[in-house]
Structure formats: structure tokens, C-alpha cells
Backbone bond lengths (Angstrom), bond angles and torsions (degrees), N, CA, C in turn:
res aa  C-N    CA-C-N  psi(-1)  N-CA   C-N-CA  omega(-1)  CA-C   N-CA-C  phi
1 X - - - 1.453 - - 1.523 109.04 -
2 X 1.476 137.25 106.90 1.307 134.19 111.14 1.067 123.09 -114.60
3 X 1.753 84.45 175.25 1.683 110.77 -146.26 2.092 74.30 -136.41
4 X 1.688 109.37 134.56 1.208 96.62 166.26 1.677 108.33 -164.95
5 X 1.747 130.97 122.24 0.944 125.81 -170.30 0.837 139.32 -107.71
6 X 1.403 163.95 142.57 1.540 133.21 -152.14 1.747 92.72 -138.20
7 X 1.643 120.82 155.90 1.079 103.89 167.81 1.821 87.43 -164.37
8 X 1.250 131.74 -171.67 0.785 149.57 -129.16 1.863 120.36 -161.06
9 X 1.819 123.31 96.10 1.411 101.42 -161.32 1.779 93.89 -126.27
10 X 0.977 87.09 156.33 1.781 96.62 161.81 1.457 123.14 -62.78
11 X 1.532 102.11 141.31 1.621 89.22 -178.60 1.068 105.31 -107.00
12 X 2.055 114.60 109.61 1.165 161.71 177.83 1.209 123.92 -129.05
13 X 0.802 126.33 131.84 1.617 122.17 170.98 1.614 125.86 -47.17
14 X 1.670 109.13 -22.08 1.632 115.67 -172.75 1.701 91.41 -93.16
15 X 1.055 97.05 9.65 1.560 100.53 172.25 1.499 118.02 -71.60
16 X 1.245 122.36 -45.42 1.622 138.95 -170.95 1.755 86.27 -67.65
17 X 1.316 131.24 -42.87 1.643 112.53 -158.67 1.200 100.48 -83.98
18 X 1.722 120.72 -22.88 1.498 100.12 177.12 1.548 116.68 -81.62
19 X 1.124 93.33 -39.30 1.774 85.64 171.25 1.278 116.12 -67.96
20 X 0.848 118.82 -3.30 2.035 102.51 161.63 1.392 111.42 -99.66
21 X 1.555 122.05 -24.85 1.518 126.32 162.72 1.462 103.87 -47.50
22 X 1.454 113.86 -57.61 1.413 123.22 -158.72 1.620 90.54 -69.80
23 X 1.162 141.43 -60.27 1.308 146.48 -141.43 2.194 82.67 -75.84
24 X 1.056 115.31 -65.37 1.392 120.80 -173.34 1.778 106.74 -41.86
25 X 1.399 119.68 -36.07 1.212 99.14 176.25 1.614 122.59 -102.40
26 X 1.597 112.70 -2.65 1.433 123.80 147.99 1.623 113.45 -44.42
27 X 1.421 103.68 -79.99 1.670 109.86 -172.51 1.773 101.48 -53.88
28 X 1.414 134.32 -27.21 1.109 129.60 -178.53 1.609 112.71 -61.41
29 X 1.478 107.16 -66.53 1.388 123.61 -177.37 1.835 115.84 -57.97
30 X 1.681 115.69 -10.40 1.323 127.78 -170.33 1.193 88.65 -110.71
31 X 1.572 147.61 13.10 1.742 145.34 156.81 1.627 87.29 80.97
32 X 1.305 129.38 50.30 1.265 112.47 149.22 1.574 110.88 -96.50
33 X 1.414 119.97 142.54 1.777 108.82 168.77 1.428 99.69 -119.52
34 X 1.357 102.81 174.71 1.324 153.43 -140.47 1.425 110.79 -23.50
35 X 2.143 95.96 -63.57 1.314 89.13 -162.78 1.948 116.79 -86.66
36 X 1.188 91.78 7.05 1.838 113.41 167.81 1.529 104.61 -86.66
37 X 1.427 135.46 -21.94 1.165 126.86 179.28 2.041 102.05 -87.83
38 X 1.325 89.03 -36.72 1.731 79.72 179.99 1.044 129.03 -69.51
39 X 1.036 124.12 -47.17 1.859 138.41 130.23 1.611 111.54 11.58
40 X 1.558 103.86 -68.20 1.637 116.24 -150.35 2.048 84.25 -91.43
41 X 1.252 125.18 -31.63 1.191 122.30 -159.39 1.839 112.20 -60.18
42 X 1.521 97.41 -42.78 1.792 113.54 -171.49 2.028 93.79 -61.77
43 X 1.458 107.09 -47.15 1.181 119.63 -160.60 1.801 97.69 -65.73
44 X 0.742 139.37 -71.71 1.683 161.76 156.65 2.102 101.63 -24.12
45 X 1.341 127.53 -33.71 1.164 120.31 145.84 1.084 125.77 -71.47
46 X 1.843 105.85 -45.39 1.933 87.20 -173.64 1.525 121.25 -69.43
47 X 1.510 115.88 -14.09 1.198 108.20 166.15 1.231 134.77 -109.49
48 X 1.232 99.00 21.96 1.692 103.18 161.77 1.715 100.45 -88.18
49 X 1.494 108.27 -50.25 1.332 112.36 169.31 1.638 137.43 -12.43
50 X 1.583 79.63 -64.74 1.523 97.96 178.27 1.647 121.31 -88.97
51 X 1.458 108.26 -14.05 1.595 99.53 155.63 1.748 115.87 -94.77
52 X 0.949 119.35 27.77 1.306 128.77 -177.41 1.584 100.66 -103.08
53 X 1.572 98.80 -61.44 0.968 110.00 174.72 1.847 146.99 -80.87
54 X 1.130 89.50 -35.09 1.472 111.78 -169.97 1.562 98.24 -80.19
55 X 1.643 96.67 -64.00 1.641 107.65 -149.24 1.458 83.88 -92.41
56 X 1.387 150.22 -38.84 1.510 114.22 -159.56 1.690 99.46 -118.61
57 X 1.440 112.08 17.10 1.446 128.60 150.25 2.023 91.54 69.13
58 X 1.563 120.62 25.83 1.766 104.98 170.34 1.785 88.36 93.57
59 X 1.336 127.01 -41.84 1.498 124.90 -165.43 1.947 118.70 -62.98
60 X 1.707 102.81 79.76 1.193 111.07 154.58 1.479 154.33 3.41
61 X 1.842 97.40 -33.43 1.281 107.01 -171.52 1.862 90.18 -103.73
62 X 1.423 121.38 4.54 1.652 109.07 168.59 1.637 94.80 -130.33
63 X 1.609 87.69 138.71 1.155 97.78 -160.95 1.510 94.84 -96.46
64 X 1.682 111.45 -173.81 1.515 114.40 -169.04 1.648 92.63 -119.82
65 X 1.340 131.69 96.07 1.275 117.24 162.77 1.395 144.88 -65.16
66 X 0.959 141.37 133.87 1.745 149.82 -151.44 1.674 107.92 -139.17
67 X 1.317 98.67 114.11 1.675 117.97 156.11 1.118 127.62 -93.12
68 X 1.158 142.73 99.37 1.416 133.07 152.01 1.702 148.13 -99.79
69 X 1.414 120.67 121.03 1.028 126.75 -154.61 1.496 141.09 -115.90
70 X 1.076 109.52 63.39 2.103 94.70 -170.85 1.585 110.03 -62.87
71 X 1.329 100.73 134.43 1.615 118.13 -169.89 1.441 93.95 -117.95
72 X 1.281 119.36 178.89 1.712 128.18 168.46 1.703 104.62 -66.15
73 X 1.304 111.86 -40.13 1.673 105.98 -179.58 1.599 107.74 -89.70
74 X 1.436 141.07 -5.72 1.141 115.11 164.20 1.773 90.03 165.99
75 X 1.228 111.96 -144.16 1.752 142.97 -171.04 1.650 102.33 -107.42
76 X 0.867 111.05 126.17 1.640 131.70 148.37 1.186 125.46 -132.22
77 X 1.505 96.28 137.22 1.798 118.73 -176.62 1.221 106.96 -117.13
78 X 1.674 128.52 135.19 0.909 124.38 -171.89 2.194 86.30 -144.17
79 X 1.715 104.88 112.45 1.113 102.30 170.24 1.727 122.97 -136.30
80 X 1.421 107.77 138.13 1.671 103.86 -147.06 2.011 79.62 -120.01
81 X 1.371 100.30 146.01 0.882 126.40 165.09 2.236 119.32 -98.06
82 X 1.267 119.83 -178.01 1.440 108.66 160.83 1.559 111.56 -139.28
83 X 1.066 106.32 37.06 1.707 130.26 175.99 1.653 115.64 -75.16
84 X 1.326 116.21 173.81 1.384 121.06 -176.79 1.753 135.56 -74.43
85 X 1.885 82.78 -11.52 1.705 100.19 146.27 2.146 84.48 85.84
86 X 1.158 91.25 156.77 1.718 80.09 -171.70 1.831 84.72 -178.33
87 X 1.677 113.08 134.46 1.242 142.76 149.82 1.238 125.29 -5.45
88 X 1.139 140.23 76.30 1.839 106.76 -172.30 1.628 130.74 -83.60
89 X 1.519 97.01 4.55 1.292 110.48 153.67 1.555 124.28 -82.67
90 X 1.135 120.76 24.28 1.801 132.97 176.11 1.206 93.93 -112.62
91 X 1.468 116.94 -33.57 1.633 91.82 -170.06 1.361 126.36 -78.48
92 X 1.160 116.89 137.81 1.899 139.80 -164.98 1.643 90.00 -40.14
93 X 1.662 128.30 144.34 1.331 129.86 -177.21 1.821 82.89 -106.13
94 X 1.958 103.64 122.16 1.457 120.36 -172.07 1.574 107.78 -71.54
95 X 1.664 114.85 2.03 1.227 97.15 -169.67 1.657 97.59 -119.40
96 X 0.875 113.53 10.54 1.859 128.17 165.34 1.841 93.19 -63.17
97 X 1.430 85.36 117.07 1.590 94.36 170.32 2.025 110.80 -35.34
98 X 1.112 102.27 -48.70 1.500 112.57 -174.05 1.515 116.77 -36.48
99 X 1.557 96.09 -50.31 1.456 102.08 175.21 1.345 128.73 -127.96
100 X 1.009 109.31 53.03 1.676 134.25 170.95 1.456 103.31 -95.56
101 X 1.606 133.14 24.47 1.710 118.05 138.66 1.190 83.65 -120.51
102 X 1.179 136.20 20.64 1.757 103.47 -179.35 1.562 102.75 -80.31
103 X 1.537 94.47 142.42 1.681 104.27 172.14 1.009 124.40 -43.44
104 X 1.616 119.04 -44.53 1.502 122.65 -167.25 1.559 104.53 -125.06
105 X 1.428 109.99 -171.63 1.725 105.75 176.05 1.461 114.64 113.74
106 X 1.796 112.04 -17.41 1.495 96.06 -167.50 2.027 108.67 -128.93
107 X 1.635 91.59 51.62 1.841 113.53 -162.92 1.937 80.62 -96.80
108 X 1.201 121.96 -41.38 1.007 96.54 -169.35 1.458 110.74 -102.22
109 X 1.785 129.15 -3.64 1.672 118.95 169.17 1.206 99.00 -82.11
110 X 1.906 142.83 6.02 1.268 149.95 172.04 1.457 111.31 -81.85
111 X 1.837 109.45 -42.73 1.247 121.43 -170.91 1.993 107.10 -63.84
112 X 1.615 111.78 -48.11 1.129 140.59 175.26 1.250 126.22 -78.21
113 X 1.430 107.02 18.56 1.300 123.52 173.51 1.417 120.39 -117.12
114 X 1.471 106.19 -35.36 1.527 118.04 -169.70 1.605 116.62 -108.14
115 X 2.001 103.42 -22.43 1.457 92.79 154.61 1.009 116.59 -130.04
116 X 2.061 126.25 173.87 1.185 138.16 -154.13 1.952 108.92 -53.61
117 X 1.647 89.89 -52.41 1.776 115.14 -174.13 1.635 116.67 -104.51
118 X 1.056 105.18 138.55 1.726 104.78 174.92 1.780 108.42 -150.58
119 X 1.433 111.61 91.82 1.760 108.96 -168.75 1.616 73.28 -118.91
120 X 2.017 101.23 150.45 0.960 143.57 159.56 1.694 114.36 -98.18
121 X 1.007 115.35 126.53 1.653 117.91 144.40 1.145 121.30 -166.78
122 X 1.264 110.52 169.51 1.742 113.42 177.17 1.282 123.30 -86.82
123 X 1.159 108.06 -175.27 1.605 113.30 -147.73 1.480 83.31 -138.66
124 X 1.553 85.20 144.98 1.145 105.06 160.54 1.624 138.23 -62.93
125 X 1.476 131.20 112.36 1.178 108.61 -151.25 1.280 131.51 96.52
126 X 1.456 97.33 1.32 1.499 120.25 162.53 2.234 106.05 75.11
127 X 1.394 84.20 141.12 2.017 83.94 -166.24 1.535 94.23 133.99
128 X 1.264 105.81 176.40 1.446 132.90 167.17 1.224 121.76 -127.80
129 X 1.757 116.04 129.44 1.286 122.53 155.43 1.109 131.31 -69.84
130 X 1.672 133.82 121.32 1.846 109.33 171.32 1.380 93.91 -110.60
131 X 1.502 113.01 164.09 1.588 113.35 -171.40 1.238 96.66 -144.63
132 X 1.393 127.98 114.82 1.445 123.97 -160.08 2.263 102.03 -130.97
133 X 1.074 101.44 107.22 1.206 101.30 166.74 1.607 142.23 -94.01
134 X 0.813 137.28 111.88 1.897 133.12 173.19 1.581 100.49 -90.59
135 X 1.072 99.91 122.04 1.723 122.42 161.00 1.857 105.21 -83.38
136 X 1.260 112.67 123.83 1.120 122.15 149.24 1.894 129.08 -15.60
């Protein structure tokens, strides 16, 4: 059994609520409950977030692509930005005394917290892939 949807959002900020709307009634309609949807929901904002933001810098004319997937072992998200693509070993660790007020910084120890898998890479064509899995 999969079930898997792909769609396509503007990079906007009202972008992150539909893709977790959209993602919430995917994992719903594929017999996932509750506390597996809350799980996947934090994870499914911060990275719409950050290709909204980060990787396609707010710019409209690149969109943020989104996979979604129920497999026999669980949910996969697969969301690509078309940004300048960036390290994720540069980014500041949020729980270093240093930067524990910083505003931002902790989308991806959130992402790697709530599901099983979290791989970065780039894309062809410049952007970033994130590939985020929940195991059953």
C-alpha cells in the first residue's frame, strides 16, 4: 500500500499553513492518527518555512515543491526548494549556550526531533532537497 501526493506552493509565508493543512489531511485519509499527525505537522512547517524562506528567499516565481507519501513503514516528505542550496553542517547548533536567544536556528533540531530520518542535499539545478521520514 502507497498512497503519495505531490503538489506545488508559492514561496509565501501562507505557504507553511497550507502545507501542513494539506499534509494533515494526506496522513489522515492514509489511517494515520493523531499523535503521528502531530509529530509529522511541526516537521512539514519547518520545512516549508525554510524553503520559503531561506532557500527561495520570499521569491514567488520559485516554487517550493512537496511529496507526500504513506508507504507500509510509515510517511515521507520530500520538500525541494530552488535557492542557493547551503551546508547543514554551518548551521549554528541552537542548543550552544551562545545561541539559545537567537530567534531562529532551531527548524531543523525540531525537524530531527520529531521524525525517524532527516537527509539534506542538493538538487539538481540548484535548491535543496529535505527528505524527512516517520517510521510507524
Amino acid at each position: 500500500m502507497t498512497f503519495r501526493e505531490e503538489f506545488n506552493l508559492p514561496s509565501r509565508i501562507e505557504s507553511v499553513d497550507e502545507a501542513a493543512l494539506r499534509a494533515d489531511d494526506f496522513a489522515r485519509k492514509s489511517g494515520l492518527g493523531d499523535d503521528f499527525i502531530s509529530s509529522i505537522d511541526l516537521a512539514v512547517r519547518e520545512s516549508v518555512a525554510n524553503a520559503v524562506k531561506h532557500g527561495n528567499r520570499f521569491d514567488e516565481s520559485k516554487p517550493v515543491e512537496i511529496r507526500l507519501e504513506r508507504t507500509e513503514a510509515g510517511f515521507e516528505m520530500t520538500v525541494r526548494d530552488h535557492g542557493s542550496g547551503f551546508d547543514v553542517n554551518d548551521i549554528p547548533d541552537p542548543t550552544d549556550p551562545a545561541n539559545l536567544l537567537k530567534a531562529s536556528g532551531r527548524g531543523i533540531l525540531f525537524m530531527r526531533a520529531f521524525m525517524d530520518e532527516v537527509d539534506w542535499a542538493e538538487t539538481n539545478g540548484g535548491g535543496t532537497t529535505v527528505h524527512m521520514v516517520k517510521r510507524l
